[in-house]
C-alpha positions in Angstrom: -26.9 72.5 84.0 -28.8 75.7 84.7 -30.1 74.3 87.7 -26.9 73.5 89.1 -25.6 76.9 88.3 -28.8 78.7 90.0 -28.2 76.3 93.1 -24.5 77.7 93.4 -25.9 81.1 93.0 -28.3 80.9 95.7 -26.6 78.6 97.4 -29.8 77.0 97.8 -28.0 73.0 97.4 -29.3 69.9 97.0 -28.0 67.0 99.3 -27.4 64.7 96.6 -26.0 65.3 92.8 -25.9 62.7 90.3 -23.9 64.2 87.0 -24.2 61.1 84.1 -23.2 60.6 80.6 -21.7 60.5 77.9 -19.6 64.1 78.2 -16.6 64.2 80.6 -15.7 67.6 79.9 -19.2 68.6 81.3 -19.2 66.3 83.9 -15.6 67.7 85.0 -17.0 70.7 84.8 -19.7 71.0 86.8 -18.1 68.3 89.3 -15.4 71.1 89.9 -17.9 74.0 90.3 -20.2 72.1 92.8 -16.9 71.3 95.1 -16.0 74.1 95.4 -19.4 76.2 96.0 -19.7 73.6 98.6 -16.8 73.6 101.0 -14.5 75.7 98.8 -12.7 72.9 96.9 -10.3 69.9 97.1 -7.8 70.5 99.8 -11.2 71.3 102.8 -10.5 69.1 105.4 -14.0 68.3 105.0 -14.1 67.1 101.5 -13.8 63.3 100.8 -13.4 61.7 97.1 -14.0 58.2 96.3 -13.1 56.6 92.7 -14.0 53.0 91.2 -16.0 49.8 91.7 -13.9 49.1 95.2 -15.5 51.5 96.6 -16.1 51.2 100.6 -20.0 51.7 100.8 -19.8 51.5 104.7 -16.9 54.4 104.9 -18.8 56.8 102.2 -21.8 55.9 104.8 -20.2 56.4 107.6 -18.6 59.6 106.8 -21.9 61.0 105.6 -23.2 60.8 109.5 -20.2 62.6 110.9 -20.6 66.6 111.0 -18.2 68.9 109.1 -14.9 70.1 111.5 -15.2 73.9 112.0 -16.9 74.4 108.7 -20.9 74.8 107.7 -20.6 71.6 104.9 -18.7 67.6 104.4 -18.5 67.1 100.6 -18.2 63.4 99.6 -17.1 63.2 95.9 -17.7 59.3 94.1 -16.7 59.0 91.1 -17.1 55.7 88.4 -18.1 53.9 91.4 -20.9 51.7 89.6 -23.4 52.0 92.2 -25.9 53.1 89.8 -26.0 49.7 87.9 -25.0 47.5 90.8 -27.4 46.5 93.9 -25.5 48.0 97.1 -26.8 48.9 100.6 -25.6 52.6 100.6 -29.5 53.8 99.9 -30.6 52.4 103.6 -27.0 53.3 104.9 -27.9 57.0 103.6 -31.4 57.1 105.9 -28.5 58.2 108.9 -26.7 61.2 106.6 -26.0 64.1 108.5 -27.7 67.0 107.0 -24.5 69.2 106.6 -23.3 66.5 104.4 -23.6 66.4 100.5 -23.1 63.4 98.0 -22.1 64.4 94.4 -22.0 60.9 92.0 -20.4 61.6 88.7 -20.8 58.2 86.4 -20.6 57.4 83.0 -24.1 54.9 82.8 -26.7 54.7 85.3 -29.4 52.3 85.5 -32.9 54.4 86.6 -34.6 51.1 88.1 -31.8 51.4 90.7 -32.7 51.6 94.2 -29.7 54.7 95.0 -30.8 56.3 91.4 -34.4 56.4 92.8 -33.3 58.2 96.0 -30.8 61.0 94.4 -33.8 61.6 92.0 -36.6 62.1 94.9 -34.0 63.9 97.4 -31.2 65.5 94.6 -30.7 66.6 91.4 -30.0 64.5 88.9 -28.3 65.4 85.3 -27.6 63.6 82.0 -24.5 65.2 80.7 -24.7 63.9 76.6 -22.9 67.2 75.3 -24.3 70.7 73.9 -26.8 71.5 71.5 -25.5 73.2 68.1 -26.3 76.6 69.2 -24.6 76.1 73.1 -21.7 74.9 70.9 -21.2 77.8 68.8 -21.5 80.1 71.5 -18.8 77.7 73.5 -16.6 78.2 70.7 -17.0 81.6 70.1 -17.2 82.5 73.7 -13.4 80.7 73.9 -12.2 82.5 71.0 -13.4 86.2 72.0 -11.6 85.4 75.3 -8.2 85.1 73.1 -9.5 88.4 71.7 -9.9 86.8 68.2 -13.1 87.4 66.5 -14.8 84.5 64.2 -17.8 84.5 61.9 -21.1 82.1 62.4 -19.7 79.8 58.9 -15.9 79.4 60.4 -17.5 78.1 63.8 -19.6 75.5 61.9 -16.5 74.3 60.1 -14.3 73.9 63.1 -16.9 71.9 64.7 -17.6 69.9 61.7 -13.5 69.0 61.4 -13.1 68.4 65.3 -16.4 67.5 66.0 -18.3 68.0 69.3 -16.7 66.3 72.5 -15.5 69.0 74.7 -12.2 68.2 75.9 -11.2 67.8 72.4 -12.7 71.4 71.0 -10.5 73.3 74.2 -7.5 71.4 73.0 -8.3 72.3 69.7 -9.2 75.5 70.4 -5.8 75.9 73.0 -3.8 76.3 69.8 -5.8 77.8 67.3 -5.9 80.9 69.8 -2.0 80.8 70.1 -1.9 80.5 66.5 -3.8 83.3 65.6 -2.5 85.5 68.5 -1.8 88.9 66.9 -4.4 88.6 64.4 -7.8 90.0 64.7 -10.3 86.9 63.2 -9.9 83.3 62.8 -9.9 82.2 59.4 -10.8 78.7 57.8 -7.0 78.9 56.7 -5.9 79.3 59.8 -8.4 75.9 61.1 -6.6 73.7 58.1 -3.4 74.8 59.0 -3.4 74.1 62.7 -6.0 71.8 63.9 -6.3 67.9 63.3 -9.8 66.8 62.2 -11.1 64.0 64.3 -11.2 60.8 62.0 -15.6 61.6 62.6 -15.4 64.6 61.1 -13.7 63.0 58.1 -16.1 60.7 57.8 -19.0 63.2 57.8 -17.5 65.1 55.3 -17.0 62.1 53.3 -21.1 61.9 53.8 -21.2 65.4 52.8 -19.5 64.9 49.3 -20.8 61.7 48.6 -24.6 63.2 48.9 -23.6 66.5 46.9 -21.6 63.6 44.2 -18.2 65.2 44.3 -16.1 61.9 44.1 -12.9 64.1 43.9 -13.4 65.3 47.6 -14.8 61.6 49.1 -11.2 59.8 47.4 -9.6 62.9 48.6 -10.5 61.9 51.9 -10.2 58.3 52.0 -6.3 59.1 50.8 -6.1 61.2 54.0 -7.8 58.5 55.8 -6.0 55.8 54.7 -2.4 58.5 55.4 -3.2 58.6 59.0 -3.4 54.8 59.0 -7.0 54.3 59.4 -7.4 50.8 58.3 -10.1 50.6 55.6 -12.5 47.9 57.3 -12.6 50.2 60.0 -13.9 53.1 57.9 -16.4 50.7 56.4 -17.9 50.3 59.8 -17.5 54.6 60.5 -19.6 55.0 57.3 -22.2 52.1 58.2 -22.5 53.5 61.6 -22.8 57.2 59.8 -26.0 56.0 57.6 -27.5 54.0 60.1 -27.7 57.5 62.5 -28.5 59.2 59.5 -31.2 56.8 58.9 -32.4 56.6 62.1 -32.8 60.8 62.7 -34.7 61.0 59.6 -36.9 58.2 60.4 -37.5 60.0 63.8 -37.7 63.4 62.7 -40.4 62.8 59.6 -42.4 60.7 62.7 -43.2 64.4 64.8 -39.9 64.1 67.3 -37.7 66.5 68.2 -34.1 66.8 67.2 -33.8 67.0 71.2 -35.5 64.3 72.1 -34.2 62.2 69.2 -30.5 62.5 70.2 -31.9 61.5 73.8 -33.4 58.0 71.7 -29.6 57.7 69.9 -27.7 58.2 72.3 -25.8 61.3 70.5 -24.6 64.3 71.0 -27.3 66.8 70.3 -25.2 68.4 67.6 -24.7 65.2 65.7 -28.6 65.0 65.1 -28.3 68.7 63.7 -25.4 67.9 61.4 -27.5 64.8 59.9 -30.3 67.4 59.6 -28.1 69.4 57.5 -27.6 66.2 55.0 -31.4 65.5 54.6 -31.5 67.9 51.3 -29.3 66.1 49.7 -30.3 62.4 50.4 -33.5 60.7 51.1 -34.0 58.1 53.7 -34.5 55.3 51.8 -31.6 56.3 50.0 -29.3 56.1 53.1 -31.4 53.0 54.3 -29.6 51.1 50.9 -26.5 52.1 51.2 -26.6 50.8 54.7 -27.7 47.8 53.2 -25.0 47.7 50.8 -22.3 48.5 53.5 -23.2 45.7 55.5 -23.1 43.2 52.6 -19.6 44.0 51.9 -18.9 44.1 55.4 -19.9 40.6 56.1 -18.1 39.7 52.5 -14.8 40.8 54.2 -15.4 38.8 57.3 -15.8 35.6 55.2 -13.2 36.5 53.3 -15.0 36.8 50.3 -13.7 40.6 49.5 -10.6 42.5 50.3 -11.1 45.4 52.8 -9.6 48.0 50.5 -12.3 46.3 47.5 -15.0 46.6 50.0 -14.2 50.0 50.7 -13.6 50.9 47.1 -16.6 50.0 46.1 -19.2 51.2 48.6 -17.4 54.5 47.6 -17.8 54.1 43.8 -21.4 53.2 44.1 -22.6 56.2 46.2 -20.2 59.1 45.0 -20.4 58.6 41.1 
C-alpha cells in the first residue's frame, strides 16, 4: 500500500497493478486512488472497466495497443475476471501493449504459478490486500473519529474493534453512526458503542472465548442468549467456536515455533488483527487446552450430524464444560 501511494505521489507508475485478497474495502480503495492518479477517474474517455469471468481477453488486448485520445494515459480497469486462476492468452496478447496504457486487476484469489500473475509480478506491482494490522486499525479508527471531531481513548478503540471486528467496510458503517451519534459531544464512550453499534456475530463469539478462558459463565450464557435472540442457530455457533479454537490453536502453535504474528496471519489466511486478538487470549489458556476443546467440539459436532445429540445439547454442553 505504501508503494502504491509513493507511485501516485511521484507519479512514477507501474504498467501493471494486481490488488488481491481477502479486504474489499482496501481493494476499493486503492482501486479508486490509482484511477484516478492515472487518467483522472471514471468518466476519461480513456478509461475502460471490465468485470467477471466473460471477460473479452482479445478486446482488453486490443485496447491496450491503441494510444490514449488527447490525453498522456488509457486506464483498463478488470475486475473479478478470474484470469489469475484460469489459463488465458492475454499474457502473449500483452507483449503488443502500448506503453501509455496501464492494466489494474483487482481479484479476490490469485494463483502465483499463473502465467499473467508471473508477468504483473516481473513488469507491475502486485499487492495482497488481507486487512490491517492492530495498530493500522486503531489509527484507522481513531483517524475516522477525530475527523468527526470526537476524541476516543486507546481501551474504547480496542473494544469497538473487538464488537465489530476488523473488515473495513463494516468498521466505516459502524463508525458512520457512532460519529452521528455522538455529534455534539466531545469523546466516544463504551456506552455510547453498546448503545449504537451491532456487534458482528465474530465478535460475539470472541468474547464468548474471552469469558470462557477468564471462567465467567454468567457472561459466555449471557452471550449465547444474545446469540441465540438474533437467531443464530446453535449448530452454527458450534462450528464459530470450533473454528475460533482451531485459529487459536494454530497461532499459538506458530507463534511458540519463532513466527511472526505477521507472517502467521499470512499462513491462516486472517486478518492480521485476528492473530493479535488470539495473542491477547494466550494468558489465559494454554494450547493444549484449546487443542481439547477443539477435540471436544468436534465430537459433539459429528454427534449432531448423526443425530445422536440435539444442537442446543451439543451447544449446551461444550459451554458447561469449558466455562465452569
Amino acid at each position: 500500500m505504501k508503494n502504491i501511494r509513493e507511485h501516485i505521489k511521484s507519479e512514477q507508475f507501474a504498467s501493471y497493478y494486481l490488488l488481491y485478497g481477502r479486504d474489499g474495502y482496501l481493494k476499493n480503495l486503492y482501486r479508486d486512488k490509482l484511477v484516478n492518479a492515472l487518467c483522472g477517474g471514471r468518466e476519461s474517455m480513456n478509461f475502460s472497466r471490465y468485470e467477471g469471468e466473460a471477460t473479452d481477453v482479445q478486446e482488453v488486448a486490443e485496447l491496450a495497443k491503441t494510444p490514449p485520445f488527447l490525453e498522456e494515459r488509457r486506464v483498463l480497469l478488470l475486475e473479478n475476471t478470474g484470469l489469475f486462476r484460469n489459463a488465458n492468452q492475454l499474457t502473449e496478447m500483452l507483449s503488443q501493449r502500448a506503453e501509455s496504457s496501464f492494466l489494474i486487476f483487482v481479484e479476490d484469489t490469485v494463483d502465483k504459478r499463473n502465467a499473467l500473475f508471473r508477468l504483473v509480478k516481473e513488469q507491475g506491482y502486485v499487492t495482497e490486500l488481507n486487512g490491517l494490522e492492530e495498530r493500522e486499525l486503531k489509527l484507522f479508527v481513531a483517524g475516522r473519529l477525530k475527523q468527526a471531531g470526537l476524541l476516543v481513548t486507546e481501551s474504547t478503540v480496542l473494544y469497538f474493534l473487538d464488537m465489530c471486528g476488523s473488515d473495513l467496510l463494516t468498521l466505516s458503517n459502524e463508525l458512520e453512526k457512532l460519529s452521528a451519534y455522538c455529534m455534539g459531544n466531545e469523546q466516544v464512550r463504551k456506552e455510547d458503542i453498546d448503545e449504537i453499534c451491532v456487534p458482528a456475530t465474530e465478535g460475539r463469539i470472541f468474547w464468548m472465548l474471552d469469558a470462557m478462558f477468564e471462567k465467567n459463565s454468567a457472561k459466555v450464557w449471557k452471550l449465547y442468549a444474545d446469540l441465540l435472540a438474533l437467531h443464530e442457530k446453535p449448530m452454527h455457533i458450534l462450528y464459530l467456536l470450533n473454528k475460533s479454537f482451531l485459529q487459536f490453536s494454530q497461532v499459538t502453535a506458530l507463534l511458540e515455533s519463532g513466527v511472526s504474528a505477521q507472517d502467521a496471519a499470512k499462513l491462516l489466511s486472517v486478518a492480521p488483527f485476528v492473530v493479535t486478538k488470539y495473542q491477547r487470549l494466550q494468558k489465559g489458556f494454554s494450547g493444549s487446552r484449546a487443542e481439547q476443546a477443539l477435540l471436544y467440539g468436534t465430537m459433539l459436532e459429528q454427534k449432531v450430524k448423526t443425530g445422536d445429540l440435539e444442537e442446543s445439547a451439543a451447544v449446551e454442553l461444550f459451554l458447561t464444560r469449558y466455562s465452569e
